[in-house]
N, C-alpha and C positions, 0 to 999 in steps of 0.2 A: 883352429879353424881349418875347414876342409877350403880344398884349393883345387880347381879346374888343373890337371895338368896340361902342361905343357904338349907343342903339337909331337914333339918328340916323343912325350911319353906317352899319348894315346895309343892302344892297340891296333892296330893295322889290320882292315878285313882283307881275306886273302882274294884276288881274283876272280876263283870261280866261284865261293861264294856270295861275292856281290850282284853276279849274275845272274844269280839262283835267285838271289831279294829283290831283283828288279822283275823277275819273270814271276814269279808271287804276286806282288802289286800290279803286278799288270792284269792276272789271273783276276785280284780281288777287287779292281776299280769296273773288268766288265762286268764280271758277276755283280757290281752294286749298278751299274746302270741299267743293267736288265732289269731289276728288282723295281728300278721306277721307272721305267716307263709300260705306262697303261697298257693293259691289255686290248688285243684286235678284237675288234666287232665281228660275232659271227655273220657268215652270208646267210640273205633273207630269205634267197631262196632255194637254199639249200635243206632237204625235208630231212629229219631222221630217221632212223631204219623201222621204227615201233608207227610212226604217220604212215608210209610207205605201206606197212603190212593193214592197219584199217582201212587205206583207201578203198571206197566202196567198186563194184565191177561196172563196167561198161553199162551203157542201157539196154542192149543188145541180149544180153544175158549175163550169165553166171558162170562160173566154172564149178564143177563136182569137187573141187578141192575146197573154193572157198564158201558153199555151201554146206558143209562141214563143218568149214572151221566158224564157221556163224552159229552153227548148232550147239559146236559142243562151247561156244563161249555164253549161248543164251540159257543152255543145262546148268549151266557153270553157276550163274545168279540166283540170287535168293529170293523164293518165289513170295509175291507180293500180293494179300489179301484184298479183296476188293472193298470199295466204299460200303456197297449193299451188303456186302453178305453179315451174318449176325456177332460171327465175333469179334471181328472192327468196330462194331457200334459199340459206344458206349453209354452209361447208364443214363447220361441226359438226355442222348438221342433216344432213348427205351421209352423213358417216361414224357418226351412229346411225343411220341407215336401212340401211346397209351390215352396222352391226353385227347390227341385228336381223332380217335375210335372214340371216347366218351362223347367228343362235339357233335360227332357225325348221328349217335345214337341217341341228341337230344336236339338236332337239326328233326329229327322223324319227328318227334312230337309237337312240329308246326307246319300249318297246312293253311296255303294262303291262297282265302277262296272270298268270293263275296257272300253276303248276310242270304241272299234270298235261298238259294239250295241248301245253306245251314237249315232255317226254318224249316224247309221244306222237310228234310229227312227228321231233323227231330220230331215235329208233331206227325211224322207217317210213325215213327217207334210208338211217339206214346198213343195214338190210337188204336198201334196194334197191342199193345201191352192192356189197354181198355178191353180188349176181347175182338176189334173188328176183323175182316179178313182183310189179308194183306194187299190187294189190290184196292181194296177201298180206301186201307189205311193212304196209301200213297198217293191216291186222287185227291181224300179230304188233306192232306200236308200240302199238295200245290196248291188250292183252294185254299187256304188260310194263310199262305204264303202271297200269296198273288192280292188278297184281301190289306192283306197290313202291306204291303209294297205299294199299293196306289192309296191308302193314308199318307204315308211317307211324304210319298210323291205329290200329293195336296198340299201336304204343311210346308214342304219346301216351295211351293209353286210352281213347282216343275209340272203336274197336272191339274189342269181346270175343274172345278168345283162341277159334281154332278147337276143336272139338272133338278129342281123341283119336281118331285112325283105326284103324277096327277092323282087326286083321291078319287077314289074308285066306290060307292056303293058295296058295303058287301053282302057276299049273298048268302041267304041261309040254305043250307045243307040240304040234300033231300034224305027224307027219315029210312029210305031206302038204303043210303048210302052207308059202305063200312066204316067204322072210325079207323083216324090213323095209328098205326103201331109207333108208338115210341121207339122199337127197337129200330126203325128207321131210318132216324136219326142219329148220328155223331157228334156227343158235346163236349167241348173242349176249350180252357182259358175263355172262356165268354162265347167261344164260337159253337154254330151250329153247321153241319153240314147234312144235307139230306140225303139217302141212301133210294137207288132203286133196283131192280133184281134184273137183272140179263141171261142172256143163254148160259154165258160165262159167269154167271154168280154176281153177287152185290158189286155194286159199283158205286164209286160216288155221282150225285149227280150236279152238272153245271148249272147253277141259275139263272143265266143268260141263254144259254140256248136247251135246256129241260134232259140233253142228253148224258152218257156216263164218261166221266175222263177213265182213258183208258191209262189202267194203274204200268202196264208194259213201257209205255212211250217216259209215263213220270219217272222209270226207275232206269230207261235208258238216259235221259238228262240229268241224273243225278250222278250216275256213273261217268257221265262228263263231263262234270263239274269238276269232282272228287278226283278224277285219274285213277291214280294207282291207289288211292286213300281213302276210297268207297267202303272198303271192309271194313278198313280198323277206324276209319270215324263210327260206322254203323257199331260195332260193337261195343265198342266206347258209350255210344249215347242208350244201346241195351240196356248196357249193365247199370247205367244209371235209374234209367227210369223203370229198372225189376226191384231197385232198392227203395220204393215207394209204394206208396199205398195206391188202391184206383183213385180214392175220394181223393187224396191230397194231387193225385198226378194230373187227374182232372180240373183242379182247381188253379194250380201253381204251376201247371206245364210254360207257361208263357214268361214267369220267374225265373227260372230254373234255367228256361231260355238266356233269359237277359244279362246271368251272372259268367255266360261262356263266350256269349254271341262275338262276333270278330268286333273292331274295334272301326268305328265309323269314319273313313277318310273321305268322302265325297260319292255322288251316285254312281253305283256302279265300280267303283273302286274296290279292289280285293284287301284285306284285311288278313291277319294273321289270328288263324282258330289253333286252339290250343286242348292238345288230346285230355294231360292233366288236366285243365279247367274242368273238362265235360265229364272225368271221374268225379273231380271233386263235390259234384254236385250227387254222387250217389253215398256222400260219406255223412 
C-alpha cells in the first residue's frame, strides 16, 4: 500500500518558485473575475459614426457635399416599378380590367328614360318606314304618344274622365266638294293621324287646335330626353322596324312596342330601355 510520505520526505518547492505560483493565481483569479462580471451598458446618447453621417442637414439648407452624397446613395438603389405601369400588374389585375371594359361596354346598352319619348321615337320610325315624311313622321309619334299617355293617366286616376261629346247632326257634303285623299292620313296600331300640307311640306295635324305640330320642336324633345343616346336608340329602333313588312309593321307596331318598352315603376318614373331588346325585336 502506497503511503503519504512523510513531511521530511515531501519535495521542497524552492522560493522563487513559489512566487512565481502565487503570481500565476493571482494572474488567473482576475482574469476569472473579469469574465463574470457583466458587461457595461453602452451610453444612450452616445450616436455612432454611420447615425452621425445620415443625420439629415439643417433646415436652412444643404451643403454641396451632402447633396452628393444623397445622389450617389439614391443612384445606388434599385430602381422600383410602379403600381400602374403594365408590368407589375399581374394577370388578375389584367383580367379585372378586361372585365370591367366588358361592364362598361354593356352599361351602354341601358338607357334610363321614361316610356313617353320611347313611344314617341318608335312610332315616328315606324311611320317613316310606312313611307311618310319625316316631319310628319315625328308629329304623328307625339300624337299617338300623348294619346295613349292620357289613357294611362285615366285608368290610373290620375286624369278625369273626358267629358261626354255632344252629338252633333251631321252634315251632308256638298256635291261640290273634293273627296278626301287617303293618303292624308297616317294609320298605325289602330291609330289615325290626319296630315295637312304647309309652306314647309306635310305635317301632322293637332285635333284640338286643326294646326301642324311642328316636327323641329318634336325632335329637339326627343334629343332631350335621349341625351347623348338619341342616335343609337334611333338606329336600333330603324333597323328593327326595316326588318318588317309595311302590313305587319302597320299592324303590330304597338306589339313590338310593348316587348322593349321600359319597365313600369310609377308616373313619370324613368325605367331602364334596353338597346338589345329593341334589336331583338327585328330578329
Amino acid at each position: 500500500l502506497d503511503r503519504v510520505p512523510p513531511p521530511a520526505e515531501r519535495p521542497l518547492t524552492p522560493p522563487s518558485s513559489q512566487g512565481a505560483l502565487r503570481v500565476e493565481a493571482a494572474a488567473m483569479g482576475i482574469a476569472r473575475g473579469a469574465s463574470n462580471r457583466p458587461a457595461a451598458a453602452a451610453p444612450k446618447n452616445v450616436r455612432s459614426p454611420r447615425s452621425l453621417k445620415q443625420k439629415p442637414p439643417p433646415s436652412g439648407g444643404s451643403s454641396p457635399g451632402s447633396s452628393k452624397a444623397a445622389a450617389r446613395r439614391a443612384a445606388s438603389l434599385p430602381t422600383r416599378r410602379g403600381s400602374g405601369s403594365l408590368a407589375s400588374r399581374s394577370p388578375s389585375s389584367a383580367s379585372s380590367g378586361k372585365a370591367a371594359v366588358a361592364t362598361a361596354k354593356a352599361a351602354k346598352d341601358i338607357v334610363c328614360i321614361n316610356r313617353a319619348p320611347v313611344l314617341t321615337l318608335w312610332m315616328a320610325v315606324c311611320l317613316e318606314r310606312l313611307g311618310a315624311p319625316r316631319a310628319a313622321a315625328l308629329g304623328g309619334g307625339k300624337l299617338i304618344a300623348s294619346w295613349c299617355a292620357v289613357a294611362k293617366g285615366r285608368s290610373l286616376g290620375l286624369i278625369p274622365a273626358a267629358p261626354p261629346a255632344k252629338e252633333t247632326p251631321l252634315k251632308r257634303p256638298a256635291a261640290s266638294s273634293a273627296a278626301i285623299d287617303p293618303a292624308s292620313f297616317m294609320r298605325i296600331a289602330g291609330q289615325t293621324v290626319r296630315c295637312i300640307s304647309t309652306p314647309a311640306g306635310v305635317r301632322a295635324a293637332d285635333p284640338k287646335t286643326g294646326g301642324a305640330v311642328d316636327g323641329d320642336s318634336v325632335e329637339r324633345y326627343l334629343r332631350g330626353a335621349f341625351k347623348g343616346d338619341f342616335d343609337a336608340v334611333r338606329r336600333a329602333m330603324a333597323s328593327a322596324a326595316a326588318a318588317h313588312s309595311e302590313g305587319v309593321l302597320r299592324r303590330d307596331a304597338m306589339l313590338f312596342y310593348e316587348r322593349f318598352r321600359p319597365a313600369w315603376k310609377g308616373w313619370g318614373v324613368k325605367g331602364e330601355l334596353r338597346l338589345s331588346d329593341i334589336r331583338a325585336v327585328g330578329r
